[in-house]
C-alpha positions in Angstrom: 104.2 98.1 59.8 102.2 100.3 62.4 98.3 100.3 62.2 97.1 103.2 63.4 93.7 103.4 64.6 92.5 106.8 61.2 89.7 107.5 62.7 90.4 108.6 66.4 91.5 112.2 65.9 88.4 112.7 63.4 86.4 111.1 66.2 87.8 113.1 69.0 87.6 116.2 66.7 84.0 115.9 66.2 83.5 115.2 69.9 85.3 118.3 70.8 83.0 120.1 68.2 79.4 118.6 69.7 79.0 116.7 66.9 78.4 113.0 68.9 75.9 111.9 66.8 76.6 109.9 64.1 80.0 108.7 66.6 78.5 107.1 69.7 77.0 103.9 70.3 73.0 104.6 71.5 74.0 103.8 75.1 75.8 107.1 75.2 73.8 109.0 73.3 71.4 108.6 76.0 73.3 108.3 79.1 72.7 110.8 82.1 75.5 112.3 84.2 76.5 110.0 87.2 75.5 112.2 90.3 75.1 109.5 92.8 77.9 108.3 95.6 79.8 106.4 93.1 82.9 107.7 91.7 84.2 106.8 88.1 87.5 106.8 86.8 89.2 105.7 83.8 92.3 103.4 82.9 93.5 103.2 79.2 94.9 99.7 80.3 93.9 96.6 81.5 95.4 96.0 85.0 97.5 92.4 85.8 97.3 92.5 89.9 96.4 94.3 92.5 98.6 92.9 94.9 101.4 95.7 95.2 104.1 93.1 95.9 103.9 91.6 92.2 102.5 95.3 90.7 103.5 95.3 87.1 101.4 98.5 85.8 101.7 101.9 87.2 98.6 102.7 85.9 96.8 99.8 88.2 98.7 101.0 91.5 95.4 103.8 92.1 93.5 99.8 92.6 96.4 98.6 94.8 96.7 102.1 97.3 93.4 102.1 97.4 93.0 98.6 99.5 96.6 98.6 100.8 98.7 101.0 102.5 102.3 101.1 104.0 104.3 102.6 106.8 105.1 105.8 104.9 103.6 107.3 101.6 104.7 109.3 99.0 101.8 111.8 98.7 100.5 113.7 95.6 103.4 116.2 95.9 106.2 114.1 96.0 107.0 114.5 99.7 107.5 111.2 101.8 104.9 110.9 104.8 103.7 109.2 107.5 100.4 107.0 106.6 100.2 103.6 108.9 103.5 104.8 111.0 102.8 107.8 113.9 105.7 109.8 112.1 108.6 109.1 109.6 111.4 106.7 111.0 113.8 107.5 113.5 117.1 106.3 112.0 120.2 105.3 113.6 123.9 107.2 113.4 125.1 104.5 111.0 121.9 104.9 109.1 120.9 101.0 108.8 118.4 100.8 111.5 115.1 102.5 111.0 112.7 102.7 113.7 109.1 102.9 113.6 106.1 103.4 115.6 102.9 102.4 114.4 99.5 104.0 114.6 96.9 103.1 117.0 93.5 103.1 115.3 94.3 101.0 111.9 91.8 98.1 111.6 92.3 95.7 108.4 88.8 95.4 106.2 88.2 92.3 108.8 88.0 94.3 111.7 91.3 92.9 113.0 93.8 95.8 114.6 96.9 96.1 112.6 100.1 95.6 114.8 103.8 95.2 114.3 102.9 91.6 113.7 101.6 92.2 111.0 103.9 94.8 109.6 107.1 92.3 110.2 105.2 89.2 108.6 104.3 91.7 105.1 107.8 92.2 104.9 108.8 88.6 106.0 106.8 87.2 103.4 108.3 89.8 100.6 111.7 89.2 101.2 111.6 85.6 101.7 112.8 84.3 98.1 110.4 81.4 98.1 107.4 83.8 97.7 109.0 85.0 94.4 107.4 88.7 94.8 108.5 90.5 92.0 109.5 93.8 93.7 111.6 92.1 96.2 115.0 93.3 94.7 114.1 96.6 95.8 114.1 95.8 99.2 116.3 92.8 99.5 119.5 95.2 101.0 116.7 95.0 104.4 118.6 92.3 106.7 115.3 91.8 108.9 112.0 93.4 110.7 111.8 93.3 114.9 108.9 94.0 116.7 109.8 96.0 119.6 106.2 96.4 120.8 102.7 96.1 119.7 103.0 99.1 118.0 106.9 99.5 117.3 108.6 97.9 114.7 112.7 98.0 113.7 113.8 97.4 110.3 117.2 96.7 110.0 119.2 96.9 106.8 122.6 94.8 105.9 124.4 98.1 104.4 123.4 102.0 104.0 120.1 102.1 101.9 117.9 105.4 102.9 116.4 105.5 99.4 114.4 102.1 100.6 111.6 104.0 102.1 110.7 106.4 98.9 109.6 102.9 97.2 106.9 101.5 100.0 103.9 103.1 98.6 104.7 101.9 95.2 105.3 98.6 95.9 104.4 97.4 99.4 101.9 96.6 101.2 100.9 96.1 105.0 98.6 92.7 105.5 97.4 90.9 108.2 99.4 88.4 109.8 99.3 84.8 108.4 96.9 86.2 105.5 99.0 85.1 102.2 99.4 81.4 103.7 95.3 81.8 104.4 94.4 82.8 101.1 97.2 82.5 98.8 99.1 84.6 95.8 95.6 84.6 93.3 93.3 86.1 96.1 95.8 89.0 96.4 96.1 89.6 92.9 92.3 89.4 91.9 90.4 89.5 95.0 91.5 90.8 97.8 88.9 91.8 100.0 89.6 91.7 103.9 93.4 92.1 103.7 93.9 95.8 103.3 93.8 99.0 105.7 93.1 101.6 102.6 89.3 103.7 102.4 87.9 101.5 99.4 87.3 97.6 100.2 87.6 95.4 97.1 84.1 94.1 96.1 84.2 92.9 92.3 86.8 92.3 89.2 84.9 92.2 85.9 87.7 91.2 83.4 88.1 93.5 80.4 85.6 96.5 81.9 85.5 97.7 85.3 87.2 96.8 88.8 84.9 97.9 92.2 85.8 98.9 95.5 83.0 100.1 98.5 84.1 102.6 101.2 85.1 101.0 104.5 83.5 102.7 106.5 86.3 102.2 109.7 89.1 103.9 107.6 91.2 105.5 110.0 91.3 108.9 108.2 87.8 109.7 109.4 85.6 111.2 106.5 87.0 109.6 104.2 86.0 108.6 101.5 83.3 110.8 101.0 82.1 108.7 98.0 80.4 105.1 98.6 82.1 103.1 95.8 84.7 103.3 93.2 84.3 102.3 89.9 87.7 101.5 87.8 87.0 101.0 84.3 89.4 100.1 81.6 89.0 101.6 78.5 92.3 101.8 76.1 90.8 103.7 72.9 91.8 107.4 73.6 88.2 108.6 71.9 86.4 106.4 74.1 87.7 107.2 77.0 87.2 110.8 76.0 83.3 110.1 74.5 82.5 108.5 78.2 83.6 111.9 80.3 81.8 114.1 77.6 78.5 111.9 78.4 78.7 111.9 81.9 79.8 108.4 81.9 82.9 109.0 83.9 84.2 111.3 86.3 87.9 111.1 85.8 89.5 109.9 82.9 93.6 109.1 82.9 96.0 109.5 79.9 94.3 111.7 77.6 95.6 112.9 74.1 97.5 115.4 74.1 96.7 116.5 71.0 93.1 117.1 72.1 94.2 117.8 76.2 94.0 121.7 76.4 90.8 121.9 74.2 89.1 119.4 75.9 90.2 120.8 79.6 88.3 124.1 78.4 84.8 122.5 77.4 81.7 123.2 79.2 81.2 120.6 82.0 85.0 119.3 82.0 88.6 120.7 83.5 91.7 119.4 84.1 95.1 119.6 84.5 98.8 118.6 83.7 101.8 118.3 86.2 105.4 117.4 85.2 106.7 114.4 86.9 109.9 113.5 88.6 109.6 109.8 87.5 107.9 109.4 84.7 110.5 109.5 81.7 110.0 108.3 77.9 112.8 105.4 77.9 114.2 103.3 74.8 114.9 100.1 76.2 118.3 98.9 73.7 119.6 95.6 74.3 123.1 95.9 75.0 123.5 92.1 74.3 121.7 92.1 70.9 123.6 93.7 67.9 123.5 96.6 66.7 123.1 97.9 70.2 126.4 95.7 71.7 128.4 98.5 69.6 128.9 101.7 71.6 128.9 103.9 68.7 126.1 102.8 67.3 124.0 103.6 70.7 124.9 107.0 70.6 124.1 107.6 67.2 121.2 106.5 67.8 121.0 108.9 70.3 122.1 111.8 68.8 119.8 111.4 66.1 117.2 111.4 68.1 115.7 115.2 67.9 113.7 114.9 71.4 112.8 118.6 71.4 110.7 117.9 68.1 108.7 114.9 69.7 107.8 117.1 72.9 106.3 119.9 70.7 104.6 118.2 68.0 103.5 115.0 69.4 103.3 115.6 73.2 102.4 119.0 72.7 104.3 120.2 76.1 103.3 116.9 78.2 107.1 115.7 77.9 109.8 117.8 79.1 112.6 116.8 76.4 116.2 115.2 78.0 118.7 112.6 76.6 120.0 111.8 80.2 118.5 109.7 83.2 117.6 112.4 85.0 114.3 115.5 84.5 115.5 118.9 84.0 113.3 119.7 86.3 115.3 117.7 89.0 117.6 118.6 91.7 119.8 116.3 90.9 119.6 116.9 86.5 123.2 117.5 84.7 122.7 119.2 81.7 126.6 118.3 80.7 125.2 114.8 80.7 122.4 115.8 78.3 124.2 117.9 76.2 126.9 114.6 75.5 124.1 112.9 73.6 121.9 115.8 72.5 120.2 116.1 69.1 123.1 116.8 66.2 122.5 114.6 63.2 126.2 115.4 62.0 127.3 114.0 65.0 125.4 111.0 65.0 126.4 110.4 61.5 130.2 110.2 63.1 129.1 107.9 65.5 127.4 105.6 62.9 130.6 105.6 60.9 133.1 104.6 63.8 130.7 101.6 64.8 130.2 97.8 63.8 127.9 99.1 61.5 128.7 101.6 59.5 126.1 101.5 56.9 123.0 101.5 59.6 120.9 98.6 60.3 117.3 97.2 61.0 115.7 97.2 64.0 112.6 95.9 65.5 111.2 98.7 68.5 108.2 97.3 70.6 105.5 99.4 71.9 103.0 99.6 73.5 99.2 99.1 72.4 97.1 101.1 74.7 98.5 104.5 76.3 100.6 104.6 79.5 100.7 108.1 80.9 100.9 109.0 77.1 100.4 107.3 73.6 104.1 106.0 72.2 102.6 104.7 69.1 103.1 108.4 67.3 106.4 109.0 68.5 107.8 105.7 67.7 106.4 106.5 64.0 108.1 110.0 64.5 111.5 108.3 65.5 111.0 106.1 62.8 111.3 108.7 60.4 114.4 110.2 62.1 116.5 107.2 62.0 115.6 106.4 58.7 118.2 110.3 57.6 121.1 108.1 58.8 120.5 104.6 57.6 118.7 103.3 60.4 115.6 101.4 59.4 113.0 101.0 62.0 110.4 97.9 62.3 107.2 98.7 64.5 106.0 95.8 66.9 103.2 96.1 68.7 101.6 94.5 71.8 99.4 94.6 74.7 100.7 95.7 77.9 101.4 92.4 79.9 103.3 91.0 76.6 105.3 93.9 76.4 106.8 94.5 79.7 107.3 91.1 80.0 109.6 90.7 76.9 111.5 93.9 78.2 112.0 92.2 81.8 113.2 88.8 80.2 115.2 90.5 77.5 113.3 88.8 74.6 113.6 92.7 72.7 115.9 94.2 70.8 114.8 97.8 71.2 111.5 99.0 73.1 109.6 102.2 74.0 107.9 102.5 76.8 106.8 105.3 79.5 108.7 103.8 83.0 107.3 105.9 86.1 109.6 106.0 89.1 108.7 107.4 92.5 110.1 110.3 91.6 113.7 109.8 93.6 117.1 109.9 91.8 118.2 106.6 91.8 115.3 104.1 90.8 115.4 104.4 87.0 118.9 103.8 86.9 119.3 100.9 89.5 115.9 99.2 87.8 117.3 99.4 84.2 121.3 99.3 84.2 122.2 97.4 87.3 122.4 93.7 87.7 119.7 91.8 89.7 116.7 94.7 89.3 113.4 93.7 87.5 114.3 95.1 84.3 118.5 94.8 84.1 118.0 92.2 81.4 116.3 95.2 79.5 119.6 96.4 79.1 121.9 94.0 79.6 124.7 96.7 80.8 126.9 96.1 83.9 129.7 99.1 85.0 131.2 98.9 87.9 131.8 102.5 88.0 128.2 102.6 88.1 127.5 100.4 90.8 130.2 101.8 92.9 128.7 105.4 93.0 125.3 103.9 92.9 126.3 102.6 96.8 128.4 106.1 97.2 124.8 107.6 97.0 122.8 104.9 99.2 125.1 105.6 101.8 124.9 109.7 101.4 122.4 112.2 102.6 124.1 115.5 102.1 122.5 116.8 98.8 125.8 118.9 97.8 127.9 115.4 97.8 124.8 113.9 96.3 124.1 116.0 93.6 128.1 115.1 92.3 127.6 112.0 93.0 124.4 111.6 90.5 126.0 113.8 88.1 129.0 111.2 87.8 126.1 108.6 87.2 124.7 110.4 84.3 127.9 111.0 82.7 128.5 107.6 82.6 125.1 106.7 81.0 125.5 109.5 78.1 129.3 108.3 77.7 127.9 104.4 77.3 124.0 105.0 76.0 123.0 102.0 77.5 119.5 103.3 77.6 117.7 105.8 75.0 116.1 108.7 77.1 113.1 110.8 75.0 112.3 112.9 78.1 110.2 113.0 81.5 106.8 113.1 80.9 103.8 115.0 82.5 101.1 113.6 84.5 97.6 114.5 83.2 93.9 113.8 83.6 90.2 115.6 82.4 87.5 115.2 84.9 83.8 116.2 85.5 83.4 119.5 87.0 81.5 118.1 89.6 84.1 116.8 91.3 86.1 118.4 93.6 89.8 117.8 95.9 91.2 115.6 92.7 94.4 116.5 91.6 96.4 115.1 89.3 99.5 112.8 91.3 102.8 114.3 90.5 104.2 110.4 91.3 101.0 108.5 90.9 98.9 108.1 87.9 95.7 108.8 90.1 95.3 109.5 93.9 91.2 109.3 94.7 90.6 109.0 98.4 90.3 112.7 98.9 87.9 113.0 96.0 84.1 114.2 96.4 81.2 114.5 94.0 
């Protein structure tokens, strides 16, 4: 069974009302509003790495972009952009050889100038198997990286792959040359001051409460940062997190309620706002390989029984744009055909059950998530629970910390888990990640179509939307037809801040985005 923490809505309730009293600890009670150089922000969990290589947590990438940057960015409105590179790539006719050139006035945090020399040994040392980066599958169709000049750099790919450049501000990372044989895998992931080209320089990792970061004060984007140091803390307690903006703890706080969200983004001395991502969709991870979920049938009436509409209003209260296909309504790409296959019927899902292995339902075990992740999947995993249980499905709570959980989904330890997975926003990630062989999480699933794969390369080698757009809608009739993966819906991005700060805005691809910020 699910324990449920019964006293944070009464707590957030009676924060909402003024009534912090008899709630906070005396250090609160008496704290007075930050209004220094030193900007605060708010993670509900605690963060693995910051190396972007080996990034686990979406959530921790605000540590990671703020010490390292990459060639191009993805920026707070989803549009790809030049950062360390002059301009986006020049790509040749056949579209495997992208060409960069490289700005002139990037400096790492140890004065050294960054050159191609240092952009071809970050990707050497990412794709070179030995290093065992974790995100190397998603750039393992590059062949290899030529300088061409100080400040020109080739990368060359072994087929057709434009969607490669949409994932290098998630996970990549430009570093100086020879620095991970210098320092090693540790200093990257815990300390890694010196290495980056990003506005904040890593200064101090307290486990289990804050990470710190001081300006650099060469940061080629000059004025920025206009504050003096960043201060990350983790807090995963939704009331908390809320308690320490309504003191003045805090200036930004990620993943709040959403319950509480519009009340609280309407109280004196607090704002904020909500965006719906591209990315960021509500995913059942079924194991394909583990019964029940090796029966077809089964999957989709599982599916079907799923009333995803329901769950957006009245636990996400409008932060999750409901959808039972791989793909946001909100997207270009989105077939609704797709989503209506496996939409909410329960009479339908009863058919299903009835033409599976299991006829009479089954017992399950669903992992989640302890601390929030975009949003909170402890109350809709109850909510689905309660669902499943009108056709015979009985559902088993598990719960565990972050780093267990992802974990056990990557290895394929789980039989069924719920978890919010955060793409860059760009049609093809989810699906390659989850349900194609040799991605991080293709154990999740355990599914393998050749179908699949073959329009999955179709697509890598298109760029006409039109042929693209029929290509992805093939993709995501496959996925409703086989239910390899249970889709809630695409989530939104959200955050409450201070009202003294000012240029924050909450990341349509990026939990948080805090170099532009001022106080």
């Amino acid at each position: 069974m699910l324990t449920v923490p019964t006293n944070r809505r009464a707590f957030l309730a009676a924060a909402a009302g003024g009534a912090l009293g008899g709630l906070l600890p005396a250090s609160l009670l008496h704290a007075q509003p930050n209004n220094g150089k030193t900007l605060t922000i708010v993670l509900p969990s605690n963060p693995i790495t910051i190396d972007p290589i080996n990034q686990l947590n979406h959530d921790a990438m605000v540590l990671g972009q703020t010490v390292f940057e990459n060639l191009v960015e993805y920026d707070l409105d989803g549009v790809l952009k030049p950062q360390l590179a002059k301009a986006l790539p020049t790509v040749s006719a056949d579209q495997k050889t992208y060409t960069f050139e490289l700005r002139d006035d990037v400096t790492f945090h140890n004065g050294t100038k960054m050159t191609a020399e240092d952009v071809k040994y970050s990707f050497d040392y990412l794709l070179d198997p030995a290093n065992k980066a974790l995100r190397r599958p998603i750039f393992a169709k590059i062949a290899k990286v030529v300088v061409l000049d100080p400040l020109k750099v080739q990368v060359e790919l072994a087929e057709p792959y434009g969607q490669w450049v949409y994932f290098l501000t998630k996970y990549m990372g430009i570093f100086p040359a020879g620095s991970r044989k210098e320092h090693g895998d540790e200093y990257f992931k815990q300390r890694p001051a010196g290495v980056g080209t990003g506005f904040g320089v890593f200064e101090e990792w307290k486990p289990n409460d804050y990470i710190s970061f001081r300006k650099n004060p060469n940061y080629w984007r000059k004025g920025l940062p206009a504050w003096d140091r960043l201060v990350v803390k983790m807090i995963p307690e939704d009331a908390t997190r809320v308690a320490y903006l309504l003191t003045g703890q805090v200036d930004i706080i990620s993943a709040p309620p959403p319950r509480e969200f519009n009340r609280l983004k309407t109280m004196p001395n607090v704002t904020g706002a909500s965006r719906p991502t591209l990315g960021g969709s509500l995913l059942m991870f079924t194991n394909n390989l583990k019964a029940p979920f090796d029966d077809v049938n089964f999957r989709k009436a599982l599916a079907c029984a799923t009333d995803r509409k329901t769950i957006a209003d009245k636990v996400y209260y409008g932060l999750l744009d409901p959808t039972g296909g791989l793909a946001p309504p909100r997207g270009w790409w989105y077939n609704p055909e797709a989503d209506k296959e496996i939409a909410f019927d329960l009479e339908r899902a009863k058919q299903f059950l009835a033409k599976s292995k299991y006829p009479n339902g089954a017992e399950i075990d669903i992992s989640i998530q302890a601390e929030p992740y975009l949003l909170d999947t402890k109350d809709a995993a109850i909510f689905l629970q309660a669902q499943l249980a009108k056709i015979g499905i009985k559902l088993n709570l598990k719960v565990y910390e972050f780093s267990v959980l992802i974990q056990q989904i990557a290895r394929g330890e789980h039989q069924m888990a719920m978890q919010v997975y955060m793409s860059p926003g760009e049609p093809t990630y989810t699906i390659a990640n989850t349900v194609m062989p040799g991605q991080f999480l293709s154990k999740s699933t355990g599914y393998d179509n050749a179908e699949l794969n073959a329009l999955m390369s179709a697509a890598f080698a298109e760029s006409d939307q039109a042929k693209l757009k029929d290509i992805y809608g093939k993709m995501q009739m496959i996925l409703a037809r086989d239910a390899p993966i249970g889709v809630l819906g695409f989530v939104h991005a959200s955050n409450l801040w201070r009202q003294g700060v000012q240029d924050f805005k909450v990341n349509q691809a990026l939990t948080m985005s805090v170099g532009n910020v001022k106080l």
